[in-house]
Backbone as CSV, one residue per row, in Angstrom:
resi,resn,N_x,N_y,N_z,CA_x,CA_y,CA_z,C_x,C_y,C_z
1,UNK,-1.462,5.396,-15.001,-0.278,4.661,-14.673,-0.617,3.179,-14.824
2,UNK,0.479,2.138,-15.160,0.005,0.849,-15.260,0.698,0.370,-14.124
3,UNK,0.661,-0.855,-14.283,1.486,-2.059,-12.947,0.925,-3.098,-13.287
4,UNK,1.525,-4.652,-12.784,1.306,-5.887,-12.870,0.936,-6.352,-11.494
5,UNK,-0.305,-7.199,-11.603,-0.304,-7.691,-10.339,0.701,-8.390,-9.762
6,UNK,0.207,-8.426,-8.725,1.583,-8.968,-7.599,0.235,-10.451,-6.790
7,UNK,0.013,-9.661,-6.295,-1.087,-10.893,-5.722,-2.292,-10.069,-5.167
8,UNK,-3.569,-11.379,-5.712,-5.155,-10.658,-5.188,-5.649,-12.082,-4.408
9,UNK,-6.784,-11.076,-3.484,-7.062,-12.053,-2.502,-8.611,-12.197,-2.664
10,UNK,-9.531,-13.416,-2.864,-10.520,-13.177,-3.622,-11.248,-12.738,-2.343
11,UNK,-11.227,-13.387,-1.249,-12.074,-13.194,-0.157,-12.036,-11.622,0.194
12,UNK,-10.668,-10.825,0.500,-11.156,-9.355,0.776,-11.064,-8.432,-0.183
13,UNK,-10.850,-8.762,-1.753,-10.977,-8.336,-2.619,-9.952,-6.716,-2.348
14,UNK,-8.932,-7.517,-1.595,-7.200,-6.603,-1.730,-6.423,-7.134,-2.573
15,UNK,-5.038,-6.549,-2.582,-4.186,-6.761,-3.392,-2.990,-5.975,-3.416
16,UNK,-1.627,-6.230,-4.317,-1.177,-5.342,-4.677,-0.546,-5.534,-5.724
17,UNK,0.243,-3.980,-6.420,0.960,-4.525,-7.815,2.092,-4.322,-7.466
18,UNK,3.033,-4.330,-8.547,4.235,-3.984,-9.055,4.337,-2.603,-10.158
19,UNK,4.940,-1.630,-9.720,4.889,-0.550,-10.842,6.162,-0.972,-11.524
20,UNK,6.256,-0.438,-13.023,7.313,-1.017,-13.968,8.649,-0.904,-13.224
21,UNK,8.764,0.114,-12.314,10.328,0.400,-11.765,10.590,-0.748,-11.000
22,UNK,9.991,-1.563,-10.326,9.621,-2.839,-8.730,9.074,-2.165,-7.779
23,UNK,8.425,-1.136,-7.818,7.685,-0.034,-6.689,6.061,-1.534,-6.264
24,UNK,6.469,-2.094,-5.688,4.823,-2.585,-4.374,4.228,-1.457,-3.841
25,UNK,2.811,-1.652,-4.797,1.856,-0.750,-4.194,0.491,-1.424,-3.350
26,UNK,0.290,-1.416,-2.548,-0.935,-2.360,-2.261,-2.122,-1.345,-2.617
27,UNK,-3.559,-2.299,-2.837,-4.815,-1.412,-3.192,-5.960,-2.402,-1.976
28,UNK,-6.724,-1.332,-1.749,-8.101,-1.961,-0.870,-9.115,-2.182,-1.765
29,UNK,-10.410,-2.567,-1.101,-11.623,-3.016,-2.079,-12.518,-2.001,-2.350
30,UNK,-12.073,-0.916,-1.588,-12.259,0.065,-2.569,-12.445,0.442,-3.629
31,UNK,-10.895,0.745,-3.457,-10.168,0.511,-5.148,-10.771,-0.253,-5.992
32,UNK,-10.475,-1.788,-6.008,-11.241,-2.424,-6.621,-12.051,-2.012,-7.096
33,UNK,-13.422,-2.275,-6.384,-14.630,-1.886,-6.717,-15.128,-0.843,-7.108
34,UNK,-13.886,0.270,-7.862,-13.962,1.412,-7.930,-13.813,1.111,-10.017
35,UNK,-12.708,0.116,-10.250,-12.332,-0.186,-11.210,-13.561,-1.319,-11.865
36,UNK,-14.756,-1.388,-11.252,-15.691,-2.408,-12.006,-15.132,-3.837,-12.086
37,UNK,-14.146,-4.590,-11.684,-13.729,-5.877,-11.639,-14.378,-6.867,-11.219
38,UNK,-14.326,-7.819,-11.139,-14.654,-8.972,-10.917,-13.842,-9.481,-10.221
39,UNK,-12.473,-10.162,-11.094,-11.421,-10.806,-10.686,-9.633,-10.205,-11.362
40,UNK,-9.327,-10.371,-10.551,-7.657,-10.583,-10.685,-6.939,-11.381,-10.775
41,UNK,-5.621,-11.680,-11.731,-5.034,-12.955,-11.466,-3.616,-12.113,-11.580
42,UNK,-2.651,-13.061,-11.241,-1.528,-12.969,-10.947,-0.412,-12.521,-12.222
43,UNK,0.128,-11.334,-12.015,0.576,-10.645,-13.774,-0.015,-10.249,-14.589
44,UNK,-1.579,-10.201,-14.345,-2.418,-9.403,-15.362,-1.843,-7.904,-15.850
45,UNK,-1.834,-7.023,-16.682,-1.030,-5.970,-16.707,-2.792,-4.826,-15.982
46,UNK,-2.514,-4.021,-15.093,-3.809,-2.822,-15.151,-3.551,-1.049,-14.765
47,UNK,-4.522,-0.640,-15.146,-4.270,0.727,-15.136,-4.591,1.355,-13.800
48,UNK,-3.700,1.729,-13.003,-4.226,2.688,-11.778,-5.055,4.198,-11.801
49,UNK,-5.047,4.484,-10.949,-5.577,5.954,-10.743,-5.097,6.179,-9.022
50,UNK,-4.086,6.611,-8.728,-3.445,7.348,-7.735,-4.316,8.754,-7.307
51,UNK,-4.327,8.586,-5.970,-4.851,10.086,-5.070,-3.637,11.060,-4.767
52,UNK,-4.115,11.894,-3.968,-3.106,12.751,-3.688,-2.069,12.228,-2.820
53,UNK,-2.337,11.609,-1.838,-1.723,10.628,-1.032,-1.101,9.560,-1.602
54,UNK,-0.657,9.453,-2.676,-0.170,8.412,-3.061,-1.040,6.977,-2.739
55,UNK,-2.354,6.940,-2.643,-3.387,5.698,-2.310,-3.553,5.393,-4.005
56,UNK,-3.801,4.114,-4.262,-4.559,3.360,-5.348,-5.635,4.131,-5.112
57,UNK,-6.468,4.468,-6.157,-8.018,5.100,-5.795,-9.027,4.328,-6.327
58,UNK,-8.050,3.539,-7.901,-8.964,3.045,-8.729,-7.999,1.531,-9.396
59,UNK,-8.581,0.332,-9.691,-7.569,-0.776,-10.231,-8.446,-0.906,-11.370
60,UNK,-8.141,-0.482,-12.556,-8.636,-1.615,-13.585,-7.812,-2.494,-14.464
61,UNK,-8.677,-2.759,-15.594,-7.716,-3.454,-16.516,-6.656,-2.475,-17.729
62,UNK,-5.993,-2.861,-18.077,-5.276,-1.794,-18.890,-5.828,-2.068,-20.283
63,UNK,-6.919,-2.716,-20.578,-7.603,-2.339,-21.834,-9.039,-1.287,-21.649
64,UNK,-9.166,-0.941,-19.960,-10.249,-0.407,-20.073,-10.044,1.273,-19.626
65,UNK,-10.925,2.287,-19.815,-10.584,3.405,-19.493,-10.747,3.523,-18.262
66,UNK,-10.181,4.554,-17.243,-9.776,4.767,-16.003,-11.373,5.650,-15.792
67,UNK,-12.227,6.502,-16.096,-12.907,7.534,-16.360,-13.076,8.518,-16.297
């Protein structure tokens, strides 16, 4: 699934996006750090990976593979 950021916070390395419909999803640093990132900026386009729970599991970039 993709989405656009919405806003990242460098200090707790949270965030959330926008899914194409206007769905706000927030992600933890988890997540993040699940997706190999570094940094986020504001409208970057990236690829999720959703749990069963409807949680972010994974944030990357949408040029990179999910795995």
């Amino acid at each position: 699934m993709q989405a656009t950021v919405k806003e990242f916070d460098t200090r707790t390395r949270t965030g959330s996006v926008l899914l194409d419909d206007g769905t706000e999803l927030p992600f933890d640093a988890e997540a993040f750090a699940a997706g190999g990132l570094r940094l986020l900026r504001f409208g970057q386009r990236v690829n999720l990976a959703v749990d069963d729970d409807d949680r972010i599991s994974v944030v990357t970039l949408s040029t990179f593979p999910l795995g």
